[in-house]
N, C-alpha and C positions, 0 to 999 in steps of 0.2 A: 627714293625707293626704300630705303633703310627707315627710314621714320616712317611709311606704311607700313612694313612689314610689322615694326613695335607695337603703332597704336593698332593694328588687327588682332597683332599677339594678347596685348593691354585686353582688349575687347573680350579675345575668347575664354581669357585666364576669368576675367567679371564675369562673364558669361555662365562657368563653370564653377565659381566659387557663388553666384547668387541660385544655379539648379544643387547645389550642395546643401544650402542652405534651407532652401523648399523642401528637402529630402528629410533634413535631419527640424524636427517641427519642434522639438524640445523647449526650447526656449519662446515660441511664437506665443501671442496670446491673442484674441477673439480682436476681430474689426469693427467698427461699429455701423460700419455699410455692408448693409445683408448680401448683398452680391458678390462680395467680393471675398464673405466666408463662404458662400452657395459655392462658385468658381472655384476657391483654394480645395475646400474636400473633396470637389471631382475631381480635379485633376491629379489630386493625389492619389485618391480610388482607380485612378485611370480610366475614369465612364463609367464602371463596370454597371454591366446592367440591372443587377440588384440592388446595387443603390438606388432607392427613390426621393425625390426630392419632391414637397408637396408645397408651394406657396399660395398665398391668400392673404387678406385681408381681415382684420380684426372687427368687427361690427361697430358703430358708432366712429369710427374711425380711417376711413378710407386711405389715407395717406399714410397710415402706419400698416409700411408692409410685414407679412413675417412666414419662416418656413418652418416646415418639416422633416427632419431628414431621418432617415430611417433602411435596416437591411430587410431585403424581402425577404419574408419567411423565419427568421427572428423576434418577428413583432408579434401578440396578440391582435386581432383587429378588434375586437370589439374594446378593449381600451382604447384604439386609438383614433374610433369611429367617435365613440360615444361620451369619451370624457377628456379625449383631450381637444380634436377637432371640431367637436360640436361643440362643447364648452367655451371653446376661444373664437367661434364664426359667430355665435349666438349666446355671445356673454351680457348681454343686457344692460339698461341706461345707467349702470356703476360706473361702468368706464367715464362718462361725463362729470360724476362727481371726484375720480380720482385722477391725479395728475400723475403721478407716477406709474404708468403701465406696464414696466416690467414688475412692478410689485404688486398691483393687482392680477398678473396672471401667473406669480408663483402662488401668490396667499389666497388667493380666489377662484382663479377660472380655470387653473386646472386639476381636475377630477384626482390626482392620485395621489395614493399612500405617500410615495419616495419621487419627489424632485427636487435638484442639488445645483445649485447653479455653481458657474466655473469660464472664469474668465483664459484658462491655460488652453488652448488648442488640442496639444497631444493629450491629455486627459479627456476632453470630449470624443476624441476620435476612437481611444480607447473603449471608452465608453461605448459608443455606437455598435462598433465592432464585436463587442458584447452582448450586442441586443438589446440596446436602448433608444432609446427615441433624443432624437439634438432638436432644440426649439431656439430658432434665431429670430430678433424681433427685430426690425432696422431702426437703428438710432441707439441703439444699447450694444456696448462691447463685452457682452457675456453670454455662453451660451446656457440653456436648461437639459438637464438630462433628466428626463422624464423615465422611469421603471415600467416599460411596459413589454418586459421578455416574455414572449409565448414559444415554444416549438416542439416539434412531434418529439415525443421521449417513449423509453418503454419503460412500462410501468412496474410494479414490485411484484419480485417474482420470488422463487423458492432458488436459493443458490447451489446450483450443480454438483460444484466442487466438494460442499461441505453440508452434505445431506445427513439431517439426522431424524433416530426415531422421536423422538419426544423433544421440544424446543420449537421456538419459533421458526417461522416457514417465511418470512421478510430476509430480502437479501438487498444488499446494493443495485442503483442502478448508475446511468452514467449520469446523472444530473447534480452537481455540488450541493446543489441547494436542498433537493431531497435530500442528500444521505446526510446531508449535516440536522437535518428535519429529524430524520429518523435516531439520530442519536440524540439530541435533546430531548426527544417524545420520550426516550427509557431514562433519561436521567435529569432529575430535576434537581439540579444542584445549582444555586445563586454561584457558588467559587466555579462553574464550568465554565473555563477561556477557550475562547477561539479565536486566532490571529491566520489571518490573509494574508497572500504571498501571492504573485505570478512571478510565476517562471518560464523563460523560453524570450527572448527576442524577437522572434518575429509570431510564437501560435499566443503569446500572450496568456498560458493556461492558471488559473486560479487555482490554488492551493489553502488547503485550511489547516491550520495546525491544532489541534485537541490538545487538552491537558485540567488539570483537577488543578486550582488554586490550593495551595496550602498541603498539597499531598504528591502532587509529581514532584522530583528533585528541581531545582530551579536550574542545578549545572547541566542536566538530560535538555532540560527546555530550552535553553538557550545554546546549545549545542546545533541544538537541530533545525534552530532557525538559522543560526550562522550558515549550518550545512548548506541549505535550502538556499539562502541567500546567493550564498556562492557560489551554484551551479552558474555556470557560462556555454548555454546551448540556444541555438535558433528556436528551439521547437520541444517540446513535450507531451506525447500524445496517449501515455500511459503512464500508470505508477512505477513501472520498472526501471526508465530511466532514472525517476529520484529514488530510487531503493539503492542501484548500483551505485548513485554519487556521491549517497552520506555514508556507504554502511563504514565501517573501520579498516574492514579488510577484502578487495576484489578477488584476490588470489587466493579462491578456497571455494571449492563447491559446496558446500554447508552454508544455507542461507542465513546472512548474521543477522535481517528484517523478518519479520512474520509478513505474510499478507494476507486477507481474507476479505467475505464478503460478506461476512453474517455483523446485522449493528449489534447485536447482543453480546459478541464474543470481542468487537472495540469497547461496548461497556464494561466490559470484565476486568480487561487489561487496565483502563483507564482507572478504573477504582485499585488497582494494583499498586497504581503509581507512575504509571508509565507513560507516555507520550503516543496519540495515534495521528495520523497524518490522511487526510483525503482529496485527491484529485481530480478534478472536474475533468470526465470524460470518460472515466472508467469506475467499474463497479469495487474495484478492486484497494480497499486500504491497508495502509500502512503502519506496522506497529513495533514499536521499541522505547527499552530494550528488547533485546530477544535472545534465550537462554535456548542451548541442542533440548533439553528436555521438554519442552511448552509443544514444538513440534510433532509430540506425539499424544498431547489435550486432544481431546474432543469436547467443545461446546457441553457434548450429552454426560460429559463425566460429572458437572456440577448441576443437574436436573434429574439423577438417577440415585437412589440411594447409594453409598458409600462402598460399601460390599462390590455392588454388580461394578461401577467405576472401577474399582481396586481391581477387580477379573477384567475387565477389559482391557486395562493399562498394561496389566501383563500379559493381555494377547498382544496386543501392540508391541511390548517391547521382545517378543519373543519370534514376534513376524519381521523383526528388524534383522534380529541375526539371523533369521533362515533366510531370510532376503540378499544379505550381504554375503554368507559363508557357504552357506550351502554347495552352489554348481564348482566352489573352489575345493572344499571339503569333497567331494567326489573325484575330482582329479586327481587330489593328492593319494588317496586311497587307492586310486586305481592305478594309478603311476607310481609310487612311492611306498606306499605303505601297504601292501595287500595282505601281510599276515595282522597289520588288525581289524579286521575285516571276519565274523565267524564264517568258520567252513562253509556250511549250506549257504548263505549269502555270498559267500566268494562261488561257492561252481555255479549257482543260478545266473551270477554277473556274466562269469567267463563264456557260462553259454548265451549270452544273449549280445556277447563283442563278439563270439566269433565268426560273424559273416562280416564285422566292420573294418573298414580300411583303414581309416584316419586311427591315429592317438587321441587321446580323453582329451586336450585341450582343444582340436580340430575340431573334434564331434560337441564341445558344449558351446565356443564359440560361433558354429554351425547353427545351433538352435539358439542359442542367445540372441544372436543378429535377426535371427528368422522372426523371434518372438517379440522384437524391438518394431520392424518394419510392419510387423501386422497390425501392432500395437500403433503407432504412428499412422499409418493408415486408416485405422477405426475411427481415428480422431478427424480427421479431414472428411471423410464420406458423410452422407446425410443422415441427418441423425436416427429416423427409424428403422435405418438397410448395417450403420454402422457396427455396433453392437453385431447383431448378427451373423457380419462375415468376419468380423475379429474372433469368434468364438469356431467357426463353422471352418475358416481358414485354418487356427491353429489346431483344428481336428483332423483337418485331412490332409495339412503336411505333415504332422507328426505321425499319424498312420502311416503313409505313402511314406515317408522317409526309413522305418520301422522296416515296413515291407520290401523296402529296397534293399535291406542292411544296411545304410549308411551311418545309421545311428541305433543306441539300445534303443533296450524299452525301460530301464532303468534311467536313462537318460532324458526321454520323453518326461516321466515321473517327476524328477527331478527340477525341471525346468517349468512345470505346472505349478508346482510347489514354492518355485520361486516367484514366478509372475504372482499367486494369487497372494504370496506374502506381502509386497510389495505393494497392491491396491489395500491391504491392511491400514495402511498411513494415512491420520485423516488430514494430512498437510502436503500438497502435491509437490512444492517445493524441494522437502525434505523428500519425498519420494524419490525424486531425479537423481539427487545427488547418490542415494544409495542404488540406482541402474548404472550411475556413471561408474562408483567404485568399485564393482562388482570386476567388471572387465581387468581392471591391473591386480585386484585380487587372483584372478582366475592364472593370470600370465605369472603371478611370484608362485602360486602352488606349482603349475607345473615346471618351472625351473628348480625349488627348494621342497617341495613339498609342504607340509606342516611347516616345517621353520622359516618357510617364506610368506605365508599366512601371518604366522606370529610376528616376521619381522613387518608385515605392513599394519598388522594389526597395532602395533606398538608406534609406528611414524603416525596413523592415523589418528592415535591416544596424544600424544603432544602435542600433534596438530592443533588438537579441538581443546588441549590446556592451555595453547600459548591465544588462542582466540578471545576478542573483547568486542563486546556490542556496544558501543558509547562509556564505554569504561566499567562496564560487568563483566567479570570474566563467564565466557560461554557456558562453562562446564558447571557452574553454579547451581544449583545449591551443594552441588557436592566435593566440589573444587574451586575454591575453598569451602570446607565444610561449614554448613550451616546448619544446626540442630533444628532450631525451630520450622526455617522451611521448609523439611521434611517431611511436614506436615500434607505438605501438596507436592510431593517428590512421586516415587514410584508407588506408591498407593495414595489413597486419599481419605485425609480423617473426617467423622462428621464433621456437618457445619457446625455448630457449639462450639467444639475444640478451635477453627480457625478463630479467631479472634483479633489478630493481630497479622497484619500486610507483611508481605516479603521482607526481610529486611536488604535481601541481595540487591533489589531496587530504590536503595536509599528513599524510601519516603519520608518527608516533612512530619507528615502524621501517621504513624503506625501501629495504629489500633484501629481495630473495625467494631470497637464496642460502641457505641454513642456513650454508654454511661461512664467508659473511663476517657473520653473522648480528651484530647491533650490540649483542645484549644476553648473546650467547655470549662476550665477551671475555674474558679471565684478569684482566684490572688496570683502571682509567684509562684508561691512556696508551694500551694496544690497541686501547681504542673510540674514541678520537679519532683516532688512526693509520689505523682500519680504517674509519671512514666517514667521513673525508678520502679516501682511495685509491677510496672506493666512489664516490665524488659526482666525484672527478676522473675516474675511467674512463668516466663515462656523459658526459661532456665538461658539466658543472655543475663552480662555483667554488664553493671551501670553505667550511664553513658560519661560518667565521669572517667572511668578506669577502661573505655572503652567506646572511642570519638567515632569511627565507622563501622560503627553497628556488629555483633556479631559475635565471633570469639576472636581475644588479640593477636590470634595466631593467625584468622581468616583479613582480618587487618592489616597484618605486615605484608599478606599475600598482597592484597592489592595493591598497597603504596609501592608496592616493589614493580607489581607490574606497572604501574601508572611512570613512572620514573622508567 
């Protein structure tokens, strides 16, 4: 009974170490009995009914079986009607002259651009799983992965988020292969790299990393592939997941990635020197480094003359602090501080609190929530009713609440004013953070007044000093100062004047002249001559007296930080 009991044991342990083994295919490589790879990927697939599996026979040759396997709805058919299964049933009396028939129907009979042959298992399955076509012949232990991805996509559209007036009207879609399409089409540069990744365990999702040869930093690049690499998750189904896993810092509502949808606005950055990142499945890329100030670019800043940019920058930056101070700025005045406040403006207030219940914090918190959930709401409803009742809604609460006394009407005001400051931002990211800071804003006025304002205003300033995007410090160009990048700071100078790339983004080559271009030099001696003269003209010290770019005072900033 004891020696049954083992050799059953014996049995189940084999049993369970050879379905372990099925499971984990890593190591497996291709059979050279077509049925017995047919079998192994079904039962891997577990049936499933979109796998289809097509066999037949090879023309001229009867006894050489061979399949197709393929996911439904993945494939183009008319590839796989027309050039690959027609091609291979009715390949013609070649076959008789050639003996080796798996090499006649890579290099002859089948019809298309891209097939890779691969004796590894889990790479064909990969593959498949992809959208590709598996071609097994029997008699040969390799299989063919055949390029024939077709499936319903939505096509190029105008991007929501990041609507401008004058610029291109092409946005991301979710298809990798298009938006990597779409940034090569605007940039024809032989040094553009792009490196592949998948990430996720089990969704397998394709990732492409962007980057300018000879002009991205090489430590930004190789940073962000590590990053990337060393994400450890099942599944990846948007760019938000890899934004949250490389950036530097979680703990901080200030987005330390940019993301957007517009290819013209990854071509910018990229020529900047920076690294973008794209995600098969979403429209949505990924761009770093990323400085608090870029968040408030718009695309249309560098397609509009210089002037109207420079006025809009400072709408922007001036709808930031009405966005962020403002409803806290009225608390504290009305709780706190009411003799600075002029007369006529203090008795018009007092009359219009005095049917209200609550205190100034109650009443803006009251409408702040109110303007949050209708806000939230707009976004979920259908898009031509949306819009509508988010506008119609915050009209006739704020009326009805007014008429109830529960709130001013200097209050109402006030919170209009913040909401429409707040869609000012053409980076929705940035937006959020500043609805989310708003709120502990609002709670230090009404406990300190003013000096509770100042005191968070001041934790917020550190905040975003001690911050680094991939080893930029955040607050850059202006922390640590950087003269020359001020050029594209809070105004922006003609194009003539830029000349020369960020230097906060350590670029490799940082000239945008071609004529004093660093790597067109004849000798040596020309390119140390020629970006010497280049870093002197933009008033920067030589790169001798001056190894990370900038002024040596902006240099010891960041070794200090870096350490």
């Amino acid at each position: 009974m004891e020696r049954k009991r083992k050799s059953r044991k014996q049995e189940m342990l084999k049993k369970h170490s050879q379905e372990k083994l099925e499971k984990r295919i890593g190591d497996l490589v291709v059979s050279a009995d077509l049925e017995q790879n047919v079998k192994f990927i079904a039962k891997l697939l577990g049936d499933s009914a979109d796998v289809v599996t097509r066999k037949f026979t090879i023309q001229y040759t009867p006894d050489r079986r061979a399949a197709l396997l393929y996911i439904d709805g993945l494939v183009k058919g008319q590839i796989l009607d027309e050039y690959v299964l027609k091609a291979l049933m009715l390949g013609g009396e070649q076959v008789h002259t050639k003996t080796d028939l798996w090499e006649l129907a890579h290099q002859s009979l089948v019809q298309v651009g891209e097939a890779k042959c691969n004796d590894k298992m889990r790479d064909l399955i990969d593959s498949m799983l992809a959208g590709d076509l598996l071609l097994f012949i029997d008699g040969y232990a390799e299989g063919m992965v055949i390029n024939a991805r077709g499936w319903p996509q939505r096509g190029v559209d105008e991007p929501r988020a990041e609507a401008v007036v004058r610029g291109s009207r092409e946005g991301f879609t979710e298809t990798l292969r298009a938006n990597t399409a779409m940034v090569r089409r605007r940039l024809k540069d032989p040094d553009l790299r792009l490196k592949s990744m998948k990430v996720g365990e089990r969704s397998q999702t394709d990732v492409a990393l962007f980057f300018i040869d000879g002009v991205a930093d090489s430590e930004t690049v190789k940073m962000m592939e590590e990053r990337i690499k060393a994400i450890e998750i099942d599944g990846v189904l948007e760019s938000g997941y890899i934004e949250e896993m490389v950036q530097d810092n979680i703990w901080t509502p200030f987005p330390g990635i940019q993301n957007t949808e517009r290819p013209d606005s990854v071509v910018a950055h990229l020529l900047e020197g920076k690294v973008a990142v794209i995600v098969d499945g979403t429209p949505h890329a990924l761009i770093a480094p990323a400085v608090f100030s870029q968040f408030y670019y718009s695309p249309e800043d560098y397609y509009e003359r210089y002037l109207i940019a420079s006025f809009l920058r400072f709408i922007r930056l001036l709808s930031f602090g009405i966005a962020l101070l403002l409803p806290a700025l009225y608390i504290a005045f009305i709780a706190f501080h009411p003799e600075m406040i002029p007369s006529k403006l203090a008795l018009a207030m007092a009359a219009g609190r005095g049917t209200v219940p609550f205190p100034s914090i109650v009443e803006a918190l009251l409408m702040e929530i109110s303007v949050e959930i209708l806000r939230e709401a707009s976004i979920r409803l259908p898009g031509p009713i949306g819009p509508t009742i988010g506008i119609v809604g915050a009209l006739v609460i704020g009326d009805a609440a007014v008429s109830a006394g529960l709130v001013s009407p200097l209050m109402v005001i006030v919170v209009g004013l913040t909401t429409i400051s707040s869609y000012a931002n053409p980076n929705y990211n940035a937006a959020i953070s500043i609805r989310l800071l708003r709120f502990p804003m609002m709670i230090a006025a009404s406990i300190l007044g003013l000096y509770g304002i100042m005191l968070v205003v001041m934790l917020l300033t550190l905040h975003l000093l001690k911050l680094r995007s991939f080893n930029v410090p955040y607050m850059a160009p202006f922390s640590p100062l950087r003269l020359a990048d001020l050029k594209d700071g809070l105004i922006r100078v003609p194009w003539p004047w830029m000349r020369r790339r960020p230097v906060i983004y350590k670029p490799q080559d940082d000239t945008r002249d071609p004529k004093q271009n660093y790597y067109k030099a004849k000798d040596g001696k020309d390119e140390k001559r020629e970006s010497k003269q280049g870093a002197d003209s933009d008033g920067e010290k030589p790169d001798s007296e001056n190894k990370n770019g900038g002024s040596e005072e902006g240099g010891r900033h960041e070794r200090n930080g870096q350490q």
